[in-house]
Backbone bond lengths (Angstrom), bond angles and torsions (degrees), N, CA, C in turn:
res aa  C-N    CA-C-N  psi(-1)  N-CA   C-N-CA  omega(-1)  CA-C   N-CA-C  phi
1 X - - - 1.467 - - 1.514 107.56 -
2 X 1.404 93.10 111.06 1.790 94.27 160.38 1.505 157.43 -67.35
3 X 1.177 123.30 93.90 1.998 110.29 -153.56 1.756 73.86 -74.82
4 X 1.685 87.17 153.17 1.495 126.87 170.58 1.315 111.79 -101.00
5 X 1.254 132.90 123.26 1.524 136.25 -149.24 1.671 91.70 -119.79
6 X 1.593 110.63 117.15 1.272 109.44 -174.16 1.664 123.12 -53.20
7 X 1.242 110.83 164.40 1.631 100.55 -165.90 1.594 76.63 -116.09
8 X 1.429 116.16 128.63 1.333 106.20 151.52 1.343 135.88 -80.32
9 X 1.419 95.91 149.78 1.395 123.61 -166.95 1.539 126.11 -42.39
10 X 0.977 145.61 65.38 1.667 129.36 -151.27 1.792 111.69 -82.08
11 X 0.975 92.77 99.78 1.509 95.28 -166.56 1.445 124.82 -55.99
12 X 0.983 117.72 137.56 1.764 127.20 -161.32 1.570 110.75 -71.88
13 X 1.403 103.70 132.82 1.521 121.80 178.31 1.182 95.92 -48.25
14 X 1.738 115.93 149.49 1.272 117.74 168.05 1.403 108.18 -91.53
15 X 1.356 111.30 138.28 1.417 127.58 -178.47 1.995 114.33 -37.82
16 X 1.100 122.72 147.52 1.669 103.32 169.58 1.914 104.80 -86.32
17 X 1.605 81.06 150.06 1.864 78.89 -159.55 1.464 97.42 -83.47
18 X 1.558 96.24 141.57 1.431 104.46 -179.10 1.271 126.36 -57.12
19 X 1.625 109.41 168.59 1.487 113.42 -168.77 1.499 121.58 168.12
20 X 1.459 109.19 142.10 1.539 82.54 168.25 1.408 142.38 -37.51
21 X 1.065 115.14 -177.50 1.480 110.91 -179.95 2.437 101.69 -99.79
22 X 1.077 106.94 153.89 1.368 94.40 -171.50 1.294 125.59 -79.11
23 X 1.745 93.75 2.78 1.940 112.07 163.66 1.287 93.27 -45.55
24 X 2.052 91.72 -89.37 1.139 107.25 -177.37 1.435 142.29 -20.62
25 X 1.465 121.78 -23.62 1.041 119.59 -158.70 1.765 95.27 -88.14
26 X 1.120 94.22 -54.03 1.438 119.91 -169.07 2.005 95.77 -42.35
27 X 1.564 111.85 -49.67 1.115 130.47 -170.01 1.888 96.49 -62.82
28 X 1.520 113.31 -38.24 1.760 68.59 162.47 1.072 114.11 -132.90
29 X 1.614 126.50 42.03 1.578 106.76 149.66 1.825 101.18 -91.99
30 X 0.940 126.38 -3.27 1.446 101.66 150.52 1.318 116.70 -73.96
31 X 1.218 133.04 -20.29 1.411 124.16 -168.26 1.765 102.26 -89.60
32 X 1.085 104.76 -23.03 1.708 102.38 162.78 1.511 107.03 -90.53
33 X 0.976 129.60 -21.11 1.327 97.34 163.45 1.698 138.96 -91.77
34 X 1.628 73.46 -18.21 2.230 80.43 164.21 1.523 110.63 -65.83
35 X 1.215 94.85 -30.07 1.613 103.23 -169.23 2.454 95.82 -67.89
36 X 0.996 94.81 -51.67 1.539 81.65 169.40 0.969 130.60 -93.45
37 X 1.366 131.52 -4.32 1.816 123.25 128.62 1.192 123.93 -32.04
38 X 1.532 125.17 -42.61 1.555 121.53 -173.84 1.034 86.01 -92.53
39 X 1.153 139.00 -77.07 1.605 117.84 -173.68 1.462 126.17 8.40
40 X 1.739 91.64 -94.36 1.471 99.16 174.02 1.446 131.01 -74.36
41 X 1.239 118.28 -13.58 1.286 110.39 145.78 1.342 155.25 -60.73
42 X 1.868 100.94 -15.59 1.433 115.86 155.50 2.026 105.02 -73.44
43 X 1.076 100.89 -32.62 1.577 98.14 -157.22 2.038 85.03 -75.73
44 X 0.644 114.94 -58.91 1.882 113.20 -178.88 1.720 109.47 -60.70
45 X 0.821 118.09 10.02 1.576 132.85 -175.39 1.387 91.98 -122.48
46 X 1.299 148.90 -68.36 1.325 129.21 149.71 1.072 145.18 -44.63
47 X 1.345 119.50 -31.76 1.676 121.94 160.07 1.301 100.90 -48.82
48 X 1.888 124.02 -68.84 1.309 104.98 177.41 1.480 160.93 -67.31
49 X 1.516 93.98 -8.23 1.295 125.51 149.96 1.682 116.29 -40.92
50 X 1.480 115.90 -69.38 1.428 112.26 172.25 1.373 130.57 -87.34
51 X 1.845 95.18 -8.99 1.875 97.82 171.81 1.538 122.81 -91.99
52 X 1.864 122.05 -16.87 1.242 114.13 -178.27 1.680 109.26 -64.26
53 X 1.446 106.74 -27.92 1.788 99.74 -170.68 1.207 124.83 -77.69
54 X 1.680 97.78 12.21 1.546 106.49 -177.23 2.016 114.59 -99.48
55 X 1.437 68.59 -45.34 1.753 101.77 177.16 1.714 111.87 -54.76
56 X 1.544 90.11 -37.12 1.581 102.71 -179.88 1.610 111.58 -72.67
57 X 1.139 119.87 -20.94 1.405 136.82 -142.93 1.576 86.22 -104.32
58 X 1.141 114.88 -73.24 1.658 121.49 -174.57 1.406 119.37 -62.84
59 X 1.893 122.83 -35.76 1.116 112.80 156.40 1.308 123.31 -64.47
60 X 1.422 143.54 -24.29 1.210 149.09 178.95 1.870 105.55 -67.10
61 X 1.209 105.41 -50.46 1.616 112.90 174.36 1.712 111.12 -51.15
62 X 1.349 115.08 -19.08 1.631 111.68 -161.36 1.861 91.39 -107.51
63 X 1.415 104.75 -5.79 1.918 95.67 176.20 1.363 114.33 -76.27
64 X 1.560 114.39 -172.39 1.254 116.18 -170.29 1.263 88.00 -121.24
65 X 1.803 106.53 177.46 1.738 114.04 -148.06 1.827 88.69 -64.74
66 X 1.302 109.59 -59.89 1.719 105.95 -171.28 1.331 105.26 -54.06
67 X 1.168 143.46 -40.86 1.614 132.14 -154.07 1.590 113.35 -68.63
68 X 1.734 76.98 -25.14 2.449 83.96 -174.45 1.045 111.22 -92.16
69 X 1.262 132.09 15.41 1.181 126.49 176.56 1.944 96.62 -116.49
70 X 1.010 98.35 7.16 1.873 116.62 179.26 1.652 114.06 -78.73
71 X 1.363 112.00 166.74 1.377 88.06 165.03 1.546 102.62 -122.57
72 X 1.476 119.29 50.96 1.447 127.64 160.85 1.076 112.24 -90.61
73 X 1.582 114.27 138.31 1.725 116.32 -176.96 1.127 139.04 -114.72
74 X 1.827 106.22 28.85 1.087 146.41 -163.21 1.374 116.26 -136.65
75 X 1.227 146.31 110.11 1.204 147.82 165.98 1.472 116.02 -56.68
76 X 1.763 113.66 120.08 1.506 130.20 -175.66 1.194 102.59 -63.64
77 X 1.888 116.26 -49.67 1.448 128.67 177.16 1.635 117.79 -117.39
78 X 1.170 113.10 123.10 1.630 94.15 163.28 1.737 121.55 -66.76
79 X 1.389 96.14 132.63 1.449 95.87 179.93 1.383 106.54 -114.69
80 X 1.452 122.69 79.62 1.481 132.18 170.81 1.895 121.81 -36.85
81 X 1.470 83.86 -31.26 1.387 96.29 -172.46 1.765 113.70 -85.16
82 X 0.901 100.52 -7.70 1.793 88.34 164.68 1.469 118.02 -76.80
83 X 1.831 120.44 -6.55 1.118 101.76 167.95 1.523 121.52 -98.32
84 X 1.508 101.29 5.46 1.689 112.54 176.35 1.831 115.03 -82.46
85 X 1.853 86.92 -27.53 1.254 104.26 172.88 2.128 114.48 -64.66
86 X 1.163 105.30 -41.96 1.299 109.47 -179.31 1.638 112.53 -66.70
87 X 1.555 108.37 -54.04 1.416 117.91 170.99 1.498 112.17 -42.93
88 X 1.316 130.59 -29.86 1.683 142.12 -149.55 1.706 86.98 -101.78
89 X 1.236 135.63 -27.59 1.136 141.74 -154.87 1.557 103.40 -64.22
90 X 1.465 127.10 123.69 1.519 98.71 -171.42 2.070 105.34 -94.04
91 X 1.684 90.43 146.41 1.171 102.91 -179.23 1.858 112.02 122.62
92 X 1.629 101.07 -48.51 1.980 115.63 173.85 1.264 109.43 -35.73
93 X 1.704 120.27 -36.95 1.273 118.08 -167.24 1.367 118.22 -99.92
94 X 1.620 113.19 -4.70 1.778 139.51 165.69 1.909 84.09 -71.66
95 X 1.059 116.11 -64.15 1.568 125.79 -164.13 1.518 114.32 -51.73
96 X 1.646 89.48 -51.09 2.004 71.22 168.33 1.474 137.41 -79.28
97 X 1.825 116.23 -18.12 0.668 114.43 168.09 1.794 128.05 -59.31
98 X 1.288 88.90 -24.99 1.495 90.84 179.94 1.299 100.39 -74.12
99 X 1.255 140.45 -66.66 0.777 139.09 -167.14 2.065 114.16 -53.36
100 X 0.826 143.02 -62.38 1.042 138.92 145.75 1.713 104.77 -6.20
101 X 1.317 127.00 -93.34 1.448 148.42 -172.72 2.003 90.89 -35.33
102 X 1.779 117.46 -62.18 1.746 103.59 -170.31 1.769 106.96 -69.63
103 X 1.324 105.23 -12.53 1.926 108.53 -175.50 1.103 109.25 -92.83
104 X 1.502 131.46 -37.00 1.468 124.39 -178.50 1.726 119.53 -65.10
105 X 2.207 95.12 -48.58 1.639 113.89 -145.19 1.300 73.75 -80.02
106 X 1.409 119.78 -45.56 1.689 113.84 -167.61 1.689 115.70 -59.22
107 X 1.368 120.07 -35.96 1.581 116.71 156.37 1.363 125.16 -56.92
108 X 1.153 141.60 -24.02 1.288 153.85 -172.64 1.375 112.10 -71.25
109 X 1.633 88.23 -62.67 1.746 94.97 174.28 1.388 127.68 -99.18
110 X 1.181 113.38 27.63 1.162 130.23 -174.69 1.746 100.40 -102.29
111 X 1.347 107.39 -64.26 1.152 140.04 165.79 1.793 121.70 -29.96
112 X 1.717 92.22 -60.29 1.706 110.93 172.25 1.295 109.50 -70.80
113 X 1.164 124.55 -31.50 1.603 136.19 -171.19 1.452 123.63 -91.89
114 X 1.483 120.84 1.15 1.019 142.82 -171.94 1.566 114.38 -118.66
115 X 1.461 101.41 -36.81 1.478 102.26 -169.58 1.740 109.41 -72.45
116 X 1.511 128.50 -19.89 1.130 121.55 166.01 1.303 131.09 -67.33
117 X 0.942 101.01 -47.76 1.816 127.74 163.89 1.477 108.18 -6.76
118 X 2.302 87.13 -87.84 1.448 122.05 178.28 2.114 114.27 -45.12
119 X 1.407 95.14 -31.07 1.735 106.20 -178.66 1.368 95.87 -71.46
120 X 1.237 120.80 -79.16 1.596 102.11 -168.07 1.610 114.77 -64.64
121 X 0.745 140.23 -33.12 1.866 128.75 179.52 1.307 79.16 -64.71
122 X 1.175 169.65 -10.95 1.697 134.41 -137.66 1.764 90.12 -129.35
123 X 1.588 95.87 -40.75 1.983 89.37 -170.84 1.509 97.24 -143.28
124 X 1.299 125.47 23.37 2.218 117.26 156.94 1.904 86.18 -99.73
125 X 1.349 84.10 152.35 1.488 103.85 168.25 1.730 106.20 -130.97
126 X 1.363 90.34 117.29 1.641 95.12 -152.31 1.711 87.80 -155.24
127 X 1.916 99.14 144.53 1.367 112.02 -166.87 1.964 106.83 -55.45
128 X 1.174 133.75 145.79 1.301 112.37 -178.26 1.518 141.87 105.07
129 X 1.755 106.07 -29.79 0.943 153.77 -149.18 1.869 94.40 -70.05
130 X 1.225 122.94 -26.89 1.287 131.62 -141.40 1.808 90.00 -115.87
131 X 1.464 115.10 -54.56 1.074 132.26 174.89 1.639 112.07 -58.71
132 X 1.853 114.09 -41.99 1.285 84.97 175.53 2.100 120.13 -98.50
133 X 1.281 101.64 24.75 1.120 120.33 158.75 1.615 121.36 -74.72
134 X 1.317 100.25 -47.12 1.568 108.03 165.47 1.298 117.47 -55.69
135 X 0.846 107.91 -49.79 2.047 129.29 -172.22 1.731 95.14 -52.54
136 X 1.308 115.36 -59.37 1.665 115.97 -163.67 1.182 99.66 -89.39
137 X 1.126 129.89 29.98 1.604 126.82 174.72 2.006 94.95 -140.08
138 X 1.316 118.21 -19.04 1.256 92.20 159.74 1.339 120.28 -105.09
139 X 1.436 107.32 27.58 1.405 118.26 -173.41 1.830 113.96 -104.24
140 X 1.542 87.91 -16.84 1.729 106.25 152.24 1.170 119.93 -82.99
141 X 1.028 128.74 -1.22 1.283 136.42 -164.59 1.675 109.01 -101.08
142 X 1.357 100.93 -29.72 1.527 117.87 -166.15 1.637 103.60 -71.30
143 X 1.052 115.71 126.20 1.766 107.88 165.50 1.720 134.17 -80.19
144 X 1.092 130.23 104.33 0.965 144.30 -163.06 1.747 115.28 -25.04
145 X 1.475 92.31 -42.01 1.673 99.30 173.40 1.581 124.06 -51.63
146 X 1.880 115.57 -21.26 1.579 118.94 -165.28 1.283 84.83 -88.57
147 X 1.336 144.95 5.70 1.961 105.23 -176.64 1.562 86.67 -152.63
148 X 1.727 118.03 35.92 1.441 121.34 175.42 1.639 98.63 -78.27
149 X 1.697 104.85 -54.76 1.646 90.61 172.47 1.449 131.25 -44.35
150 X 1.377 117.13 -77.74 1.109 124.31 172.98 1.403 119.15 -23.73
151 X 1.844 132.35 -62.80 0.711 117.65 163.75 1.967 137.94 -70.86
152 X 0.886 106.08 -10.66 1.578 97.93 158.42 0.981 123.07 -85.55
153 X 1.437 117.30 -9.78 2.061 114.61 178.65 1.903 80.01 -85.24
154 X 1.512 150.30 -38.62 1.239 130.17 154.33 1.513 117.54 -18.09
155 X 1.398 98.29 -102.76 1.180 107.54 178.96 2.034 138.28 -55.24
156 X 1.537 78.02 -1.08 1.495 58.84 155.88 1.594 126.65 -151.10
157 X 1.550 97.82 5.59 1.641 114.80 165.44 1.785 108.61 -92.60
158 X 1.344 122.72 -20.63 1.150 129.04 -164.95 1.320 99.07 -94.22
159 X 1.630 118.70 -62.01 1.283 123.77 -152.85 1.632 102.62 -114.69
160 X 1.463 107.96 -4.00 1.499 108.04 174.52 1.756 107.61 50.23
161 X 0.982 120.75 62.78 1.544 147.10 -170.17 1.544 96.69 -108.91
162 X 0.957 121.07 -31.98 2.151 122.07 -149.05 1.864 71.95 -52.54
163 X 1.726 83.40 158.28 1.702 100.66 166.76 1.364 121.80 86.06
164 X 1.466 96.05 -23.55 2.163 85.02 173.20 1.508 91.28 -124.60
165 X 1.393 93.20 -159.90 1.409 110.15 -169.19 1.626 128.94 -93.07
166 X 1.556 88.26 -8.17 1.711 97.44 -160.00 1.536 103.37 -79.20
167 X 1.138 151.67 -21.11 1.580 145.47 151.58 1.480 104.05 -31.89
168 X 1.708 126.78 -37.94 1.331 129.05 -164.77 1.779 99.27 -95.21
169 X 1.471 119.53 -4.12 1.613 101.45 -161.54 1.722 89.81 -132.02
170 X 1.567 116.09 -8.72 1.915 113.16 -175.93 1.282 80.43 -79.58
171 X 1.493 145.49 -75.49 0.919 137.87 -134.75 1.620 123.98 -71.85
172 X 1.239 109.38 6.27 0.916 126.03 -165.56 2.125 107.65 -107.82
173 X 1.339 101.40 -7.74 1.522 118.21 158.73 1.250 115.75 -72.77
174 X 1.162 109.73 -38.97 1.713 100.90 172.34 1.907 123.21 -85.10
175 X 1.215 108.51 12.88 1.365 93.10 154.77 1.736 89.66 119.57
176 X 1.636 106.54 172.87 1.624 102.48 175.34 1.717 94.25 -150.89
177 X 1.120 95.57 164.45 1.887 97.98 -161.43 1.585 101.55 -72.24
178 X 1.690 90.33 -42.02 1.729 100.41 -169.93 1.428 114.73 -61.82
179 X 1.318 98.77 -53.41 1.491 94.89 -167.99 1.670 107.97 -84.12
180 X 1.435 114.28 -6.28 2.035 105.90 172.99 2.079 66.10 -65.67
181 X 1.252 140.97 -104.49 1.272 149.37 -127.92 1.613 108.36 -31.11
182 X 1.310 100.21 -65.82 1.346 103.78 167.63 1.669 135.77 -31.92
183 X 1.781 77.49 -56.81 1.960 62.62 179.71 1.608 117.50 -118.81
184 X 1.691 99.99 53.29 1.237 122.20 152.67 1.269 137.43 -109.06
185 X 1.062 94.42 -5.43 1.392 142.25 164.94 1.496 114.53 -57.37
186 X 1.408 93.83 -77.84 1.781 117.75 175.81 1.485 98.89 -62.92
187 X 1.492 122.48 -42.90 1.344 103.25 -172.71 1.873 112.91 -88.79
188 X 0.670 140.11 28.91 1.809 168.59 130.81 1.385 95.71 -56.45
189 X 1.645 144.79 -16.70 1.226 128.66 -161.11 1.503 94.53 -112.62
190 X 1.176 125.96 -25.26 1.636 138.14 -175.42 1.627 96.60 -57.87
191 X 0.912 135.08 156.58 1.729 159.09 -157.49 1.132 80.41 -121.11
192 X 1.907 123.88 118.78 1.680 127.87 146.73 1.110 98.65 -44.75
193 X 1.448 138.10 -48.68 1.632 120.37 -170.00 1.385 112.61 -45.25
194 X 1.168 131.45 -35.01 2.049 125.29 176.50 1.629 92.77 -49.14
195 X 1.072 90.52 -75.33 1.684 111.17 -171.65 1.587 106.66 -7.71
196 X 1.979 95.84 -90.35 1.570 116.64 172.60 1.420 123.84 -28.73
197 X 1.434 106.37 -43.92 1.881 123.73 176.76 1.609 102.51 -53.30
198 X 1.867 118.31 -51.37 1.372 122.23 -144.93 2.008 80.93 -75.51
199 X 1.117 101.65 -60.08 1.643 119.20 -177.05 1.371 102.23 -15.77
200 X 1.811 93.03 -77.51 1.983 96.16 -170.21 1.974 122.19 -45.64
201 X 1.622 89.42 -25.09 1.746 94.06 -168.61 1.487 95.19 -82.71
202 X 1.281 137.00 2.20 1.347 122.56 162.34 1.664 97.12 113.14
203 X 1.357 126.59 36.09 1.628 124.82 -154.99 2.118 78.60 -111.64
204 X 1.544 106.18 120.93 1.762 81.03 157.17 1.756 107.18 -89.77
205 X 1.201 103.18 -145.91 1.729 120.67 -167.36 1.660 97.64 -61.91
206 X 1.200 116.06 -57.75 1.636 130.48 -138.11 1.900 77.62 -72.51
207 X 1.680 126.04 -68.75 1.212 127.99 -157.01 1.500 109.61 -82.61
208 X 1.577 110.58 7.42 1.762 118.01 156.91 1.047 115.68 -58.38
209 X 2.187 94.22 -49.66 2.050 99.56 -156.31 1.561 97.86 -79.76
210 X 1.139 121.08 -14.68 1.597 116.27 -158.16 1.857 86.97 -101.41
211 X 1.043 147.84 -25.75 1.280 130.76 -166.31 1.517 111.49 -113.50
212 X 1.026 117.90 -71.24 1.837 124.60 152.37 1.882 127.50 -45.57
213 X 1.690 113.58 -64.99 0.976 84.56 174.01 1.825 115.51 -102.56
214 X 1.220 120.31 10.56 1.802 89.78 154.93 0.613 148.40 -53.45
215 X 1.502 112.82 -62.10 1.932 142.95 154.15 1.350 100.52 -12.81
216 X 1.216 124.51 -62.25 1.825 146.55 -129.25 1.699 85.07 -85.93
217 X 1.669 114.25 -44.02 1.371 127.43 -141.53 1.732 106.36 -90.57
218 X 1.106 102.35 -7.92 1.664 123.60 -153.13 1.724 111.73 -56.15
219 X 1.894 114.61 -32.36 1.252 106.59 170.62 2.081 118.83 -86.08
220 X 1.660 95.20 -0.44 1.559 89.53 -170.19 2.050 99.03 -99.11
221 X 1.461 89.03 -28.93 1.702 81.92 158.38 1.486 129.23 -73.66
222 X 1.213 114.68 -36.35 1.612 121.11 160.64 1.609 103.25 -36.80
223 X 1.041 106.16 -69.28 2.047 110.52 -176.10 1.116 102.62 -49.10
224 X 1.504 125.49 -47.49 1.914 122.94 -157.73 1.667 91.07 -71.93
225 X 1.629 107.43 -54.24 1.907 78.80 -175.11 1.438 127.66 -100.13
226 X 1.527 123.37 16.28 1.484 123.40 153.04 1.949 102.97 -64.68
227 X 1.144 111.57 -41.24 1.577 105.39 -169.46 1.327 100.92 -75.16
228 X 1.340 130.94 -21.38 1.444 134.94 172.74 1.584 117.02 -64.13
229 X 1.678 103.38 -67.37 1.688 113.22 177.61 1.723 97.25 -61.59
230 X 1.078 137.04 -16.53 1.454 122.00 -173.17 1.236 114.30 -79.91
231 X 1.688 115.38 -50.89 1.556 131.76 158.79 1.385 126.14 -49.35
232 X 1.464 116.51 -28.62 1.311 119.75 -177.79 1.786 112.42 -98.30
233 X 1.552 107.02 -9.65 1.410 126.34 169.52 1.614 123.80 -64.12
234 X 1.742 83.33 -44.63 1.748 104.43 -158.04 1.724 104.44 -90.27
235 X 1.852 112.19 -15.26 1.134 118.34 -166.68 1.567 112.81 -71.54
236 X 1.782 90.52 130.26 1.997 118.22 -171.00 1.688 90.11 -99.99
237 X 1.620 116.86 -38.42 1.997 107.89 -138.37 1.343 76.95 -66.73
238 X 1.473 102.30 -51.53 1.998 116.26 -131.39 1.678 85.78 -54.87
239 X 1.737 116.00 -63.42 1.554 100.18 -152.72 1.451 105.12 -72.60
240 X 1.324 108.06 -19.18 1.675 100.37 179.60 1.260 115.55 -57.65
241 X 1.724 142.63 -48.47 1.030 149.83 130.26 1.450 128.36 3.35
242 X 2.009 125.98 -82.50 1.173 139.18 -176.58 1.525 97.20 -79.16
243 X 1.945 121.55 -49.84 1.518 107.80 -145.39 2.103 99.21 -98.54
244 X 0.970 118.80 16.67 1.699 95.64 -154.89 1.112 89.53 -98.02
245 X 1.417 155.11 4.79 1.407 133.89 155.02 1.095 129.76 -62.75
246 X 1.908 108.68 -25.15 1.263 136.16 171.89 1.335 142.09 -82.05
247 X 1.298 116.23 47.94 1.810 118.48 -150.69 2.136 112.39 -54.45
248 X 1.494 96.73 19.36 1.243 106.28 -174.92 1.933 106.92 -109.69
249 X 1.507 102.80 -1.63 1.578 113.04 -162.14 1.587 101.49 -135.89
250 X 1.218 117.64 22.31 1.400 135.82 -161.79 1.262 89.11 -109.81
251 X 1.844 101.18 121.54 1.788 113.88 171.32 1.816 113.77 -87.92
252 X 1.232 132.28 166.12 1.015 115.30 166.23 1.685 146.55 -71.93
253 X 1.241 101.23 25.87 1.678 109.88 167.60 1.685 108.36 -119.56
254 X 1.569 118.57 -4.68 1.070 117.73 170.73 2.269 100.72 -92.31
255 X 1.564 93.44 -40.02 1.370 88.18 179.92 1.312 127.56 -68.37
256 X 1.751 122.85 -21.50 0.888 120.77 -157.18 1.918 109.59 -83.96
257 X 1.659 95.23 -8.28 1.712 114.84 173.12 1.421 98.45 -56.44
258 X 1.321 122.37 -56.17 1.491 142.37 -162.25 1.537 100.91 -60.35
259 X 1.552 97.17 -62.63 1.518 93.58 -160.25 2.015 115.14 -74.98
260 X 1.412 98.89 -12.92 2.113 105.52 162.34 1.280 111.78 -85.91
261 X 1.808 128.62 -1.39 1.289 108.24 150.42 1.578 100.77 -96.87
262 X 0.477 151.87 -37.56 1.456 141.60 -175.64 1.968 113.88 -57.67
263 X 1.576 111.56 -27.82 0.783 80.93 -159.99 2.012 80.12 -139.19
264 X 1.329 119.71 68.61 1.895 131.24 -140.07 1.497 92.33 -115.93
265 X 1.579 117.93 10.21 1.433 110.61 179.48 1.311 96.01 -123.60
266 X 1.630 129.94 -20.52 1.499 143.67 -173.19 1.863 108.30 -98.80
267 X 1.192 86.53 83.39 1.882 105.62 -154.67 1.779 82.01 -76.58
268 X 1.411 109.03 -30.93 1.634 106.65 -169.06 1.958 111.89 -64.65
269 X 1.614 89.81 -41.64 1.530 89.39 173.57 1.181 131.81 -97.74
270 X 1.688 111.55 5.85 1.729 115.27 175.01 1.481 71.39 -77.95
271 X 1.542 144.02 -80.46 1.457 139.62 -133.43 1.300 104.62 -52.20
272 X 1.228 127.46 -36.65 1.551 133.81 -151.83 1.835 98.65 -87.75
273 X 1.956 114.34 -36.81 1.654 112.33 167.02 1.335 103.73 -69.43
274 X 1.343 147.79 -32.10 1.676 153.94 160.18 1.585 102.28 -29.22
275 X 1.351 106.51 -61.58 1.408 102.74 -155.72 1.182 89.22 -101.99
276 X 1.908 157.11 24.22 0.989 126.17 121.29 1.449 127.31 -71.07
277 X 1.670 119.92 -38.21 1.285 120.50 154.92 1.401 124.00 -19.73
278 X 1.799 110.31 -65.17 1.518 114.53 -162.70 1.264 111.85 -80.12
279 X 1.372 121.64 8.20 2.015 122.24 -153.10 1.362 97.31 -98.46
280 X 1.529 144.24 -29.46 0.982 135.98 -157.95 1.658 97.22 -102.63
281 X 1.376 117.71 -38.32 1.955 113.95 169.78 1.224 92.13 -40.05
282 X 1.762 114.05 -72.97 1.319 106.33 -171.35 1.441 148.11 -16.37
283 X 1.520 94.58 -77.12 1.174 116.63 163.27 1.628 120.82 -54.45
284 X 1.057 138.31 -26.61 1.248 148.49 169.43 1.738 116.69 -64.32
285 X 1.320 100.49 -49.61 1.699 111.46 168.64 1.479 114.21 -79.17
286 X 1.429 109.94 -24.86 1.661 106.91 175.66 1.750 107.73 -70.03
287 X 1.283 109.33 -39.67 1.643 100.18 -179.57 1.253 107.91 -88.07
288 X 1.264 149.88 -35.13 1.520 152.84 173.71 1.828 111.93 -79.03
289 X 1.071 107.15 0.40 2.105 93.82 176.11 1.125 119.59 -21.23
290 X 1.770 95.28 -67.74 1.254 122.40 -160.45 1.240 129.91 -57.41
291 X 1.399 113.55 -38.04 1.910 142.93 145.32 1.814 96.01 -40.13
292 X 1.279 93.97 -74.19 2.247 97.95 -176.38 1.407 89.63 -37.35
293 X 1.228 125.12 -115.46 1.557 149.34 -174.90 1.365 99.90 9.50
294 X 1.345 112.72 -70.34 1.637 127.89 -155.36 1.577 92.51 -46.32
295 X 1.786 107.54 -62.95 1.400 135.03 -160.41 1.611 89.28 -48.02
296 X 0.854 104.12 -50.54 1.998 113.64 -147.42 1.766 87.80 -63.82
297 X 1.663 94.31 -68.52 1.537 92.60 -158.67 1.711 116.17 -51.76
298 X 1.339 116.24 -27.40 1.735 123.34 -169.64 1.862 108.79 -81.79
299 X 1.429 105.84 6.78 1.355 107.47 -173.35 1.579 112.21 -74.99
300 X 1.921 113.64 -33.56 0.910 118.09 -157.31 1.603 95.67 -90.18
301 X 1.246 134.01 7.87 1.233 113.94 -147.11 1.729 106.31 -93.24
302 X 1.080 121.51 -7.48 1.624 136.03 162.65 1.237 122.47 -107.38
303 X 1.682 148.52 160.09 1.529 125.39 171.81 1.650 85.39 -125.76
């Protein structure tokens, strides 16, 4: 009888660990990275799309009288002083005030006059409720031009208003279609549970909207009056309409018509009244976006 003498065991190579192949690999981190080349190359292709006409605008304001009528796109000298020249201009500084006074007072009460509106369509349940939702949404719909007559033979055969601004800033106490829509919208995003909570602790309606939902409401009102002061900033019809008999009630997008004929050969100082006009929108949306954005994007989130 034969003993069998164990064979030892030789233990098995470990497999190579799987994986693509190092073609492959290669094959798609290029394909992620072409893929974020176009990316951001559409997005920097649009930045400059809407940023050269600015760039163009403000370097042109800093040339001298011969250079802007050049086709160099670079200033030889800065000429700081064409915007001291515009400021010195008499009347620019009648213009902003107005303008300031129809963009601010007109946000305020636009703003205050709206926020009740948007509260009851958004959280009363009340017979009607649906109908007058319809109503302020085809009331955006309406174009400003069908009831321009009518209302200026108001205001200014009735109430003898023609010439200032206030036809463009009373009406604006009673409320605005867009922004009741808007920020009924946003307020559709509030949880009835705040509501019910403020209720049980003894809160009625009036010390709900002012304690619970303002606070709560703060990025969809940000949106209602940046889109307000922006519209009431940029507005040509309205003062052309009530203020142009009055070159004393003239805002600066009605004045700034005035002051490029007057001055349609001085390309350096129409650019340089441009970019005082546009500097304060600017600046206004550069520190508040984030308020806009928030407001804007959370509007849709209920119908």
């Amino acid at each position: 009888m034969t003993t069998q003498v164990p064979t030892a065991q030789v233990p098995a190579r470990p497999a190579a660990a799987a994986g693509p192949p190092p073609t492959e690999e290669r094959t798609a981190r290029r394909r992620v990275l072409l893929h974020w080349i176009a990316v951001h190359s559409l997005g920097v292709a649009a930045a400059l799309f809407f940023t050269l006409p600015f760039v163009f605008v403000v370097l042109t304001s800093l040339m001298s009288d011969q250079q802007a009528l050049t086709r160099d796109l670079w200033p030889h000298t800065w000429e700081w002083g064409n915007y001291r020249a515009v400021l010195d201009t008499p009347g620019f500084l009648t213009w902003w005030k107005n303008t300031l006074l129809y963009a601010g007072l007109g946000t305020v009460l636009t703003v205050a006059s709206s926020i009740p509106v948007a509260y009851a369509l958004a959280k009363f349940r009340f017979r009607g409720r649906h109908l007058s939702l319809m109503l302020v949404i085809s009331m955006m719909m309406l174009p400003p031009q069908v009831i321009i007559i009518p209302m200026y033979l108001f205001w200014a055969k009735q109430l003898d208003l023609s010439g200032t601004l206030w036809p463009l800033i009373i009406p604006m106490a009673f409320g605005d279609a867009f922004s009741i829509f808007l920020l009924r919208q946003f307020l559709l995003t509030i949880p009835d549970e705040y509501l019910d909570a403020a209720k049980v602790d003894g809160c009625g309606e009036l010390r709900t909207l002012l304690k619970v939902v303002l606070p709560m409401a703060k990025p969809g009102i940000a949106a209602v009056a940046l889109f307000q002061f922006f519209y009431a900033w940029n507005d040509y019809f309205g003062p052309q309409i009530y203020a142009s008999e009055n070159p004393g009630a003239w805002t600066l997008s009605y004045g700034l018509e005035s002051f490029k004929g007057a001055h349609h050969t001085d390309w350096n100082l129409t650019m340089a009244a441009t970019v005082l006009v546009m500097a304060p929108v600017i600046l206004v949306f550069f520190f508040a976006q984030k308020a806009f954005v928030e407001g804007v994007t959370l509007t849709g989130v209920k119908g």
